[in-house]
N, CA, C and O of each residue as an XYZ file, in Angstrom:
704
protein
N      46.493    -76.213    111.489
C      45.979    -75.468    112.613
C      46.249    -73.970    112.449
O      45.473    -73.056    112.729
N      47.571    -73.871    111.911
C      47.842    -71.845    111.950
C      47.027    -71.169    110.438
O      47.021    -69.970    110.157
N      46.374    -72.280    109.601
C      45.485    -71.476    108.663
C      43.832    -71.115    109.399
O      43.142    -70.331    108.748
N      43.257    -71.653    110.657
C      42.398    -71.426    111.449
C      42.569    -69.932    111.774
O      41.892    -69.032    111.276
N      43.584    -69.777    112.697
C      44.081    -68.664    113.450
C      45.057    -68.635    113.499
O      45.651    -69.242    114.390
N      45.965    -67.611    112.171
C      47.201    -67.329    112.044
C      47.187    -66.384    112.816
O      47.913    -66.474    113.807
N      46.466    -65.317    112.654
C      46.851    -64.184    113.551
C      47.103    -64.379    114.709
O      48.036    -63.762    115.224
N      46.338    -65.296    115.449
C      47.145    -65.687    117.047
C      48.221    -66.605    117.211
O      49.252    -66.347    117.832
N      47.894    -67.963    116.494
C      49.138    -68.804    116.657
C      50.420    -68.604    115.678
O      51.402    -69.221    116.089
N      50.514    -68.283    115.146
C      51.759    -67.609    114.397
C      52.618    -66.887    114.664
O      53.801    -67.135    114.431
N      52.075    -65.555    115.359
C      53.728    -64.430    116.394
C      53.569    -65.321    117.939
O      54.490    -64.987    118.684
N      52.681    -66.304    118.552
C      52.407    -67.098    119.760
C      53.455    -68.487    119.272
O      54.337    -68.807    120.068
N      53.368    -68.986    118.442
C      54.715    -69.994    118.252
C      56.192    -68.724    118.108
O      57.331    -68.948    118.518
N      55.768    -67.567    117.490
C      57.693    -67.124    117.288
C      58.158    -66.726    118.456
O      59.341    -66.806    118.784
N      56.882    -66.093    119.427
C      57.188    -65.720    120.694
C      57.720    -66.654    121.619
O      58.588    -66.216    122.375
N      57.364    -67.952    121.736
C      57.845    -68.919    122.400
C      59.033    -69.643    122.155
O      59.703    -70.307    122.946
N      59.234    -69.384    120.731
C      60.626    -69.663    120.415
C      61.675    -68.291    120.568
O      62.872    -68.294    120.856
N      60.983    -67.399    120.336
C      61.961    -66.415    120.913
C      62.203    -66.166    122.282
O      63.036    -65.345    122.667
N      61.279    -67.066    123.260
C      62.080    -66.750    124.904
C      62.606    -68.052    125.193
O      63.179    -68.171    126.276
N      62.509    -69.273    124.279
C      63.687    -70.363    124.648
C      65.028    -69.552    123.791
O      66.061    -70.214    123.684
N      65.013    -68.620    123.394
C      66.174    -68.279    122.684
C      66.916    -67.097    123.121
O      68.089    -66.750    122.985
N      65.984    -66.627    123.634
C      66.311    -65.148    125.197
C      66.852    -65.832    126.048
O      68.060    -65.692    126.238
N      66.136    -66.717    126.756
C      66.426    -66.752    128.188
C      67.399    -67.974    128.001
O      67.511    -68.682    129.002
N      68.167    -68.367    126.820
C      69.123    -69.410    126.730
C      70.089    -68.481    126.521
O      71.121    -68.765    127.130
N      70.163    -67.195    125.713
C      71.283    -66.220    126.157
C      70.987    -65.447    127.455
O      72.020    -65.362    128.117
N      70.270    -65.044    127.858
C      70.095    -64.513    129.349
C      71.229    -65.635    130.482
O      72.281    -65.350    131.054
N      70.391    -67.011    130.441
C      71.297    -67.232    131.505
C      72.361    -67.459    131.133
O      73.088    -67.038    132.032
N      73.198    -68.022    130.068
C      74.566    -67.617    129.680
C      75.191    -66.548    130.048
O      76.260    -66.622    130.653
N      74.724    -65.613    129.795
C      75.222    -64.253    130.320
C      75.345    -64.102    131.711
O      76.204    -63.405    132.251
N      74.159    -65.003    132.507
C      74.316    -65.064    133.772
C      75.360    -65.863    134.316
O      75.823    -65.429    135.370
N      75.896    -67.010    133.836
C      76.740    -67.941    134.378
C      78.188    -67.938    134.031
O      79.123    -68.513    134.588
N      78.146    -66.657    132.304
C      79.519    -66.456    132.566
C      80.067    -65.184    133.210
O      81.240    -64.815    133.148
N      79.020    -64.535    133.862
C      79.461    -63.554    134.828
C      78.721    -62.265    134.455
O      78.815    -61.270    135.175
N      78.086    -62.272    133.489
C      77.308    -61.013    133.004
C      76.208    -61.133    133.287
O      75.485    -61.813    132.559
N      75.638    -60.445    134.576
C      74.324    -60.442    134.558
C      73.416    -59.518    133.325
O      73.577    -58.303    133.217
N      72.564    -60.215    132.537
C      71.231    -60.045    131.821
C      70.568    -58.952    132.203
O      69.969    -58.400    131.280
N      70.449    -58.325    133.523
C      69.482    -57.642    133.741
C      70.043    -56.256    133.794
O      69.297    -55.286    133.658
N      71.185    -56.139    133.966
C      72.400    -55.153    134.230
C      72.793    -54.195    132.886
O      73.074    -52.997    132.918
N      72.738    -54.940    131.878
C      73.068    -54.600    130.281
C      72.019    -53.050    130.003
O      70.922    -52.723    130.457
N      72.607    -52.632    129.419
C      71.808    -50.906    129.051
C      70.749    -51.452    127.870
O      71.029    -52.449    127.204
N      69.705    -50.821    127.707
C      68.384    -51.195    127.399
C      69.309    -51.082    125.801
O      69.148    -51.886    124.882
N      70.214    -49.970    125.767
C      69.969    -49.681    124.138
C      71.321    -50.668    123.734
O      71.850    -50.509    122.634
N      71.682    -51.380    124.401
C      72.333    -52.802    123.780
C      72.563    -54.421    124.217
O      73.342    -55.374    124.252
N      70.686    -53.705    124.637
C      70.110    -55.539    124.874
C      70.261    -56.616    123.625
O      70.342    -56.201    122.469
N      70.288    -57.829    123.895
C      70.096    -58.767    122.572
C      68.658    -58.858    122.134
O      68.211    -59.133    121.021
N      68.249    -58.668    122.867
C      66.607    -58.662    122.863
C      66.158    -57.551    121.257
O      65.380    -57.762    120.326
N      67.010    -56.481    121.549
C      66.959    -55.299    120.053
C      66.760    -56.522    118.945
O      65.670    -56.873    118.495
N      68.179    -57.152    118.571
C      68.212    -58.035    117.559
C      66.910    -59.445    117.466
O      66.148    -59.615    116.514
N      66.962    -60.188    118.565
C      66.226    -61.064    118.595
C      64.581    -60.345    118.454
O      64.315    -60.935    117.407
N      63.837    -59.863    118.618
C      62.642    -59.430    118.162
C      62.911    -58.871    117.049
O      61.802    -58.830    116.517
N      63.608    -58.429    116.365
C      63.965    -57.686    114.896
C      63.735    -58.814    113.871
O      62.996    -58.761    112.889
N      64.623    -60.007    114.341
C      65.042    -61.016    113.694
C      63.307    -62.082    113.356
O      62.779    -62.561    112.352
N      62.923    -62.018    115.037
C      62.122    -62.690    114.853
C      60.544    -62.361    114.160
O      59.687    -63.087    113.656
N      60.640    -60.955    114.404
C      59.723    -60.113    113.858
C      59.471    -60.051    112.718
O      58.259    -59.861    112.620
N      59.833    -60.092    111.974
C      60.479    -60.212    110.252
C      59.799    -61.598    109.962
O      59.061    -61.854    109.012
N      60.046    -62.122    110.589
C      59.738    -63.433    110.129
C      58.244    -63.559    110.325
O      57.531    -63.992    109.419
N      57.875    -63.274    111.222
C      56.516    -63.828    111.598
C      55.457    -62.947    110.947
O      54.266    -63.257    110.947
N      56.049    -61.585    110.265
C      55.521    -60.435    109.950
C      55.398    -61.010    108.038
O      54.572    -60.928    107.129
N      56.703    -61.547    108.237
C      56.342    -62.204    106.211
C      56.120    -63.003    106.377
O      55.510    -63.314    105.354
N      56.110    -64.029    107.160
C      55.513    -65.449    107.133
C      53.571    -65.308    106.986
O      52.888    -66.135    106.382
N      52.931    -63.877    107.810
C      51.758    -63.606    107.856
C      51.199    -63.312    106.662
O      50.264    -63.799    106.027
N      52.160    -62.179    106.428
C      51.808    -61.695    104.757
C      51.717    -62.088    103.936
O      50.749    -61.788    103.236
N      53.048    -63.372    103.333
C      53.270    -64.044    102.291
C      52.491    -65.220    102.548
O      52.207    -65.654    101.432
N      52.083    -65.832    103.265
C      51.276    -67.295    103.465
C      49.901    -67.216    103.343
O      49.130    -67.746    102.543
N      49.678    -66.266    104.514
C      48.126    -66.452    104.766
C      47.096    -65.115    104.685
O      45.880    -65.247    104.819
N      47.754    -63.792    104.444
C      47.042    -62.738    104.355
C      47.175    -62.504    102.415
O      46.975    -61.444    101.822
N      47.491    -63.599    101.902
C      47.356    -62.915    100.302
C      48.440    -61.534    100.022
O      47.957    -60.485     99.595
N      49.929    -61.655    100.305
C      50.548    -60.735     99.931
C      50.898    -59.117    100.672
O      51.836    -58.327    100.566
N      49.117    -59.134    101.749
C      48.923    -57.956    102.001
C      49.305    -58.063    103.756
O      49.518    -59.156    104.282
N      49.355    -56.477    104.695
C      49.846    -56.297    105.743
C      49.419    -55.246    105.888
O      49.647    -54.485    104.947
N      48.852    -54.837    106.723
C      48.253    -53.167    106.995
C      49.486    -53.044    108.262
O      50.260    -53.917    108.654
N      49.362    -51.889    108.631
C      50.347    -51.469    109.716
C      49.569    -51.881    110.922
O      50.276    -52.465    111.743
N      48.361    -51.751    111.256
C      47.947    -52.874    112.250
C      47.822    -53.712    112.617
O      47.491    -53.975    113.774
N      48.140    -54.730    111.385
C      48.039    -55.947    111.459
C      49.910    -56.177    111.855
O      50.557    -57.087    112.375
N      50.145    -55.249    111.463
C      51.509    -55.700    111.760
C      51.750    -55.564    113.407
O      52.305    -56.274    114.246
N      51.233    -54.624    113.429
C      51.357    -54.522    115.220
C      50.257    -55.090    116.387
O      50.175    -54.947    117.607
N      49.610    -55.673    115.558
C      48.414    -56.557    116.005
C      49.531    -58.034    116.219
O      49.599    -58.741    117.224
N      50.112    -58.141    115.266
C      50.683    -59.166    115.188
C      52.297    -59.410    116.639
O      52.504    -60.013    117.691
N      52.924    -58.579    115.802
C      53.912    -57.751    117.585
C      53.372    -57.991    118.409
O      53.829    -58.966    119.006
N      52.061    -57.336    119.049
C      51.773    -57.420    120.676
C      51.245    -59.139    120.478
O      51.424    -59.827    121.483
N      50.905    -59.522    119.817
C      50.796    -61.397    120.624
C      52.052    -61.850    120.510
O      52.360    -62.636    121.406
N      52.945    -61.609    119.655
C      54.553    -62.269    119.705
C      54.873    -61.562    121.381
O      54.605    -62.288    122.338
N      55.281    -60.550    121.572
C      55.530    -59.919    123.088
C      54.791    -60.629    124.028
O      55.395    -61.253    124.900
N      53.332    -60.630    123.974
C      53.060    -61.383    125.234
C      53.211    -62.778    124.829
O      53.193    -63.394    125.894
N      53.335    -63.521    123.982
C      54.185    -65.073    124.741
C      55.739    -64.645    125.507
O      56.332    -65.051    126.506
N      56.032    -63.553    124.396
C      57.525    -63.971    124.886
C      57.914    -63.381    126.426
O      58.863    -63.758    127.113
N      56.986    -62.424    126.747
C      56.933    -61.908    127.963
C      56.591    -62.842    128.838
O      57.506    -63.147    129.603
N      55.100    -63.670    129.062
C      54.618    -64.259    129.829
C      56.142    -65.500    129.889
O      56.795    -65.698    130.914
N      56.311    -65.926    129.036
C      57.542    -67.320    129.213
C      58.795    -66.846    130.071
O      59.235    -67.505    131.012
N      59.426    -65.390    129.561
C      60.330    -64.761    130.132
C      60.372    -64.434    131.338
O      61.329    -64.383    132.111
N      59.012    -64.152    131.522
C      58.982    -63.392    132.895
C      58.952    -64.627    133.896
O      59.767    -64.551    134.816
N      58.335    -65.479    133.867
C      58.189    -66.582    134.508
C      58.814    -67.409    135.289
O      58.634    -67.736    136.462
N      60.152    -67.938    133.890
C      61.489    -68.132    133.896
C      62.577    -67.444    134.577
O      63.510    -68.050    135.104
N      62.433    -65.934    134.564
C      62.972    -64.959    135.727
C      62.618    -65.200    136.741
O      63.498    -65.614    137.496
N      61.580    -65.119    137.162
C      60.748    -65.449    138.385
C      61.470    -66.668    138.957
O      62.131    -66.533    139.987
N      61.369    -67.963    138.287
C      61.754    -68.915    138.830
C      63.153    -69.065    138.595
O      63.552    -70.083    139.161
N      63.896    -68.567    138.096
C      65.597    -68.186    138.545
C      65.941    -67.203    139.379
O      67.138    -66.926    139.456
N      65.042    -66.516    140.124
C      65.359    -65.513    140.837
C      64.598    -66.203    142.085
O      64.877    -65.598    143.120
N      63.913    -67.052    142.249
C      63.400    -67.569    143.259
C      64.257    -69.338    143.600
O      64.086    -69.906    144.679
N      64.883    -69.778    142.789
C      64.977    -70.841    142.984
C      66.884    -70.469    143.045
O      67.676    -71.306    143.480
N      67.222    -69.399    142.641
C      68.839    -69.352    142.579
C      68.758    -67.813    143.050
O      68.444    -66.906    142.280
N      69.171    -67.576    144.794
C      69.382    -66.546    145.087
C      70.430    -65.515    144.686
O      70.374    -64.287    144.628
N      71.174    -66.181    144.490
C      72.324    -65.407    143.794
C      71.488    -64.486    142.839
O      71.038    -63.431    143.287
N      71.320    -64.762    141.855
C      70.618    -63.767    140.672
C      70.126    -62.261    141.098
O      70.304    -61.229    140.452
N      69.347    -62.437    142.568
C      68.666    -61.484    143.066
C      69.846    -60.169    143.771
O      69.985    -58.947    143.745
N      70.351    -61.108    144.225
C      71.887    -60.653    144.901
C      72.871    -59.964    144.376
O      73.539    -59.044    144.848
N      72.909    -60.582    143.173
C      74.303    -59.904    142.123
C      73.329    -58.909    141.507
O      73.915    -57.974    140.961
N      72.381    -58.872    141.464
C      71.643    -57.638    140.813
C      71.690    -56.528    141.345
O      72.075    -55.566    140.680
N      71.224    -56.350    142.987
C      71.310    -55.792    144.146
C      72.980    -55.264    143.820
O      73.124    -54.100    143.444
N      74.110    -56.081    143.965
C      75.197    -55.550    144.456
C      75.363    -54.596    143.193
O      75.597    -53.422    143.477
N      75.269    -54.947    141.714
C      75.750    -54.572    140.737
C      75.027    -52.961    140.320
O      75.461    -51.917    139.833
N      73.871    -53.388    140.754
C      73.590    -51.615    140.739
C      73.733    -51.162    141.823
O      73.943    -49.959    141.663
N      73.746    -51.424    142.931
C      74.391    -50.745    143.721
C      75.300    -50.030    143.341
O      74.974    -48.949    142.849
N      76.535    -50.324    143.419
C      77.819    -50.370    143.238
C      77.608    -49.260    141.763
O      78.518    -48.441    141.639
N      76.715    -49.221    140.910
C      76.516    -48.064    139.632
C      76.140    -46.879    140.439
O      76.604    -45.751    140.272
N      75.261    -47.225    141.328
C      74.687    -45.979    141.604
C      75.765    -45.256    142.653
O      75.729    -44.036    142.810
N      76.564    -45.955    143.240
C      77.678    -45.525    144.068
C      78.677    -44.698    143.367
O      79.249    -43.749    143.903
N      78.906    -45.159    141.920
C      79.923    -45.003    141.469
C      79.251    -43.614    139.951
O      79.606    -43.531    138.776
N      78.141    -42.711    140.812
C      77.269    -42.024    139.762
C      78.293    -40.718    139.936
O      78.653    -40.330    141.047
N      78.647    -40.193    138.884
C      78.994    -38.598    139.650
C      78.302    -37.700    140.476
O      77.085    -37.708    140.663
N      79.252    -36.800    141.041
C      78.155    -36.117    142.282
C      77.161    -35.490    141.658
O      76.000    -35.428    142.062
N      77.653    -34.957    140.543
C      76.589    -33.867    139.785
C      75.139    -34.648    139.231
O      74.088    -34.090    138.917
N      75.466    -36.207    139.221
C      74.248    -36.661    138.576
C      73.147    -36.931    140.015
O      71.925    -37.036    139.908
N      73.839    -36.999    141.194
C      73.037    -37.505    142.365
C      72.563    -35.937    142.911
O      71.428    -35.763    143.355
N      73.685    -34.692    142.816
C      73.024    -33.770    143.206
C      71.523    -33.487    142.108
O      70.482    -33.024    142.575
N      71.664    -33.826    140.770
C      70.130    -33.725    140.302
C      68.999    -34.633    140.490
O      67.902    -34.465    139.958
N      69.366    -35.799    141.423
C      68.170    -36.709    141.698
C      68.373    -36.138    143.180
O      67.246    -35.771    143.511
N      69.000    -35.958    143.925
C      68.760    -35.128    145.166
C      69.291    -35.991    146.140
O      68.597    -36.996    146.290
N      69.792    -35.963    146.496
C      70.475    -36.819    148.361
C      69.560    -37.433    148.705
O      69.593    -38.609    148.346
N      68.460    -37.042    149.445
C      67.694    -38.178    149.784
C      67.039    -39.378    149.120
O      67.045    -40.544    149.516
N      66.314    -38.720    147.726
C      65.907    -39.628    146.933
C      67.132    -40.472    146.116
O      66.788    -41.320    145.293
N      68.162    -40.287    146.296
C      69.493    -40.974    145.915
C      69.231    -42.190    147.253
O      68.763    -43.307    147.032
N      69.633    -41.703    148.604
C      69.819    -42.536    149.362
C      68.357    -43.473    149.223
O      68.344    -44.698    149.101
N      67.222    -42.642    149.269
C      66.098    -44.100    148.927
C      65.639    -44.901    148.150
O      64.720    -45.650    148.482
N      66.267    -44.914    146.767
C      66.849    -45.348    145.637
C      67.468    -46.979    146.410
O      67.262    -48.189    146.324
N      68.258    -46.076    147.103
C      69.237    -47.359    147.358
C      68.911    -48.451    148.606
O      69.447    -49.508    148.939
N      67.761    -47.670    149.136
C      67.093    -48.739    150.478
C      66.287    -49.544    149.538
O      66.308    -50.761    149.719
N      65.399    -48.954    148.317
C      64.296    -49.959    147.583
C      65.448    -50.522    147.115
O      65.950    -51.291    147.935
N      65.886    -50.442    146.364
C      67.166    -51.563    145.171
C      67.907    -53.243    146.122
O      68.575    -54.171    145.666
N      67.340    -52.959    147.642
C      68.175    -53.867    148.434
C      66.983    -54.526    149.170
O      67.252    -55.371    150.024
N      65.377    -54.143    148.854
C      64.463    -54.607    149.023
C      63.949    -55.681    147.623
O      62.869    -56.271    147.612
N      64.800    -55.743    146.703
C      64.478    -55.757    145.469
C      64.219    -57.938    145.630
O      64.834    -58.787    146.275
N      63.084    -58.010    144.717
C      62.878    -59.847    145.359
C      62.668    -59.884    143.279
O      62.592    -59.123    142.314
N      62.665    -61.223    143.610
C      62.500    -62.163    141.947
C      61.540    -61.420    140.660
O      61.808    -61.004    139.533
N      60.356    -61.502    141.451
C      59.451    -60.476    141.011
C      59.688    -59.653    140.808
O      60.026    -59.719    139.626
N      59.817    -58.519    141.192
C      60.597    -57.438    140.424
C      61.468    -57.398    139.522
O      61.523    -56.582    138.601
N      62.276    -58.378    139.767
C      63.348    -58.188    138.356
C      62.377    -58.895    136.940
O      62.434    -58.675    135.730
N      61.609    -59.712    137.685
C      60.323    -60.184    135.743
C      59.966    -59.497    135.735
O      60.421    -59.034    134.689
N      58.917    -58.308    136.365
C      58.221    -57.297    135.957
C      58.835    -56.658    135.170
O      58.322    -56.260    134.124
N      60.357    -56.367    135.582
C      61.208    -55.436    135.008
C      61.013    -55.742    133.800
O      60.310    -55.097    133.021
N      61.896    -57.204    133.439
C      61.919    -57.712    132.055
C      60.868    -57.924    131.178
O      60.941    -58.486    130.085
N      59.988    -57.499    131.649
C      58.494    -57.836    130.765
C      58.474    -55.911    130.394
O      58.722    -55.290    129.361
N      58.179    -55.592    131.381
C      58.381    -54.039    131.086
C      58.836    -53.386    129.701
O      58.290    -52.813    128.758
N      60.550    -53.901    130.199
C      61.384    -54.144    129.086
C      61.077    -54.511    127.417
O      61.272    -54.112    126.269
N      60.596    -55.330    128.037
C      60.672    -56.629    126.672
C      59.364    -55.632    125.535
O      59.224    -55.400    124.334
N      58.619    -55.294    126.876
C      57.212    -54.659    126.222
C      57.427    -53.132    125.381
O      56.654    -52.594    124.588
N      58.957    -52.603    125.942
C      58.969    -51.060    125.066
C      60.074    -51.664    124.300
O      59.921    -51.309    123.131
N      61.051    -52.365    124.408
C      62.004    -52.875    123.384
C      60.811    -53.338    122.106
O      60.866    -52.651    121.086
N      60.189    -54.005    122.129
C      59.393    -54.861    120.954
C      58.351    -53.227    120.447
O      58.064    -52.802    119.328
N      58.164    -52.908    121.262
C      57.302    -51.293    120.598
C      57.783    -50.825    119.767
O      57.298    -51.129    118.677
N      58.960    -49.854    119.750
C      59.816    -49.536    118.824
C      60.259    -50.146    117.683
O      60.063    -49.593    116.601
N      60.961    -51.450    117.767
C      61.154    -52.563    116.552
C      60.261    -52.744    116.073
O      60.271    -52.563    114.855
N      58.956    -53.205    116.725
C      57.621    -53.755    116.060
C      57.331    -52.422    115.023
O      57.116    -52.523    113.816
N      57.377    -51.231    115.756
C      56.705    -50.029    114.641
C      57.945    -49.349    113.074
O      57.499    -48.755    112.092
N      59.250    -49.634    113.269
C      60.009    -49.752    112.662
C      59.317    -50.430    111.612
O      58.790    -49.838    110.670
N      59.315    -52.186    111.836
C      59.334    -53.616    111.073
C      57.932    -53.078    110.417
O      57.900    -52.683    109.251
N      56.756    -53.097    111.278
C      55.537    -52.754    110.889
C      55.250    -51.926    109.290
O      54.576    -52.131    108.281
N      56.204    -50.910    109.792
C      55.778    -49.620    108.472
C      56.710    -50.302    107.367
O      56.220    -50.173    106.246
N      58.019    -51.047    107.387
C      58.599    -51.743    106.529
C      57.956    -52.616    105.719
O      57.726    -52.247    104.568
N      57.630    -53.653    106.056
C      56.962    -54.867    105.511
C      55.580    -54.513    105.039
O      55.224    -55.252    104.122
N      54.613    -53.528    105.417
C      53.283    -53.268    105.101
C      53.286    -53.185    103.918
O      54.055    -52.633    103.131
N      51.965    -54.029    103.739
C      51.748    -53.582    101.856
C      50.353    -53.696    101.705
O      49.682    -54.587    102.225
N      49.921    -52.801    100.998
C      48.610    -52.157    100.780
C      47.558    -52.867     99.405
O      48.092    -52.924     98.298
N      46.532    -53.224     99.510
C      45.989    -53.838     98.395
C      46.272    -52.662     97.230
O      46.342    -51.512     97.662
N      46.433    -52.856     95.834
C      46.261    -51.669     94.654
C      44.896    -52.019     94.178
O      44.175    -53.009     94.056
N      44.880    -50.584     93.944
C      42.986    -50.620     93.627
C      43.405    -49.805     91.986
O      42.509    -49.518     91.192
């Protein structure tokens, strides 16, 4: 079946294995007390896991079924269908842990809270008092949905960067 349409089902199987493999460290992180959503973008696991998985699906394309070769579009042709499985599964899965286990929504709420409380004055005098304080009325309006959007968001500029990294790496050009 993936010699039909490698280009779709090929980063669409790594993507799906890469959000049973996200969101099996996500909620770990959630249950041993680290909320997932809380972690600073620039030392998500997510960096490694699309790196890891990227690679793979990027030589698995090249070396199997494209004859050796990889243009840099194809490489990132290839990226954005790995991202949207792994987004659409991720986000979903958020959704329905943030809807089915209130807590999640809650400890998110308190935990940035509690960052943005704890900002120096000098960083709130440059976002400004009020827009500080309304910062903090939306963040306590904050529902399930929002936190997947977030993570898709996420997931969507984390995999940008890696993907264009991996992309220009692995490319290889026919010789004429």
């Amino acid at each position: 079946m993936f010699k039909r349409y490698p280009f779709i089902l090929l980063p669409a199987r790594n993507g799906m294995l890469g959000a049973v493999l996200g969101m099996a460290l996500a909620l770990t992180l959630f249950f041993i007390g680290k909320h997932p959503m809380v972690i600073p973008i620039y030392m998500d696991y997510r960096l490694i896991l699309f790196g890891v998985l990227l690679v793979f699906t990027l030589k698995e394309y090249r070396d199997y079924y494209n004859k050796g070769l990889l243009s840099f579009f194809e490489g990132m042709g290839l990226s954005i269908v790995f991202t949207v499985a792994f987004s659409i599964i991720t986000g979903a899965v958020i959704f329905a842990i943030g809807s089915l286990k209130p807590a999640f929504v809650t400890e998110y709420v308190a935990l940035y809270s509690q960052q943005f409380r704890n900002a120096p004055p000098e960083q709130i005098e440059k976002i400004g008092k009020d827009n500080f304080e309304k910062m903090l009325v939306l963040l306590k309006e904050t529902r399930a949905g929002d936190l997947a959007l977030q993570y898709v968001i996420q997931s969507f500029t984390i995999s940008f960067f890696v993907s264009l990294i991996i992309s220009v790496i692995l490319r290889r050009q026919p010789k004429y």
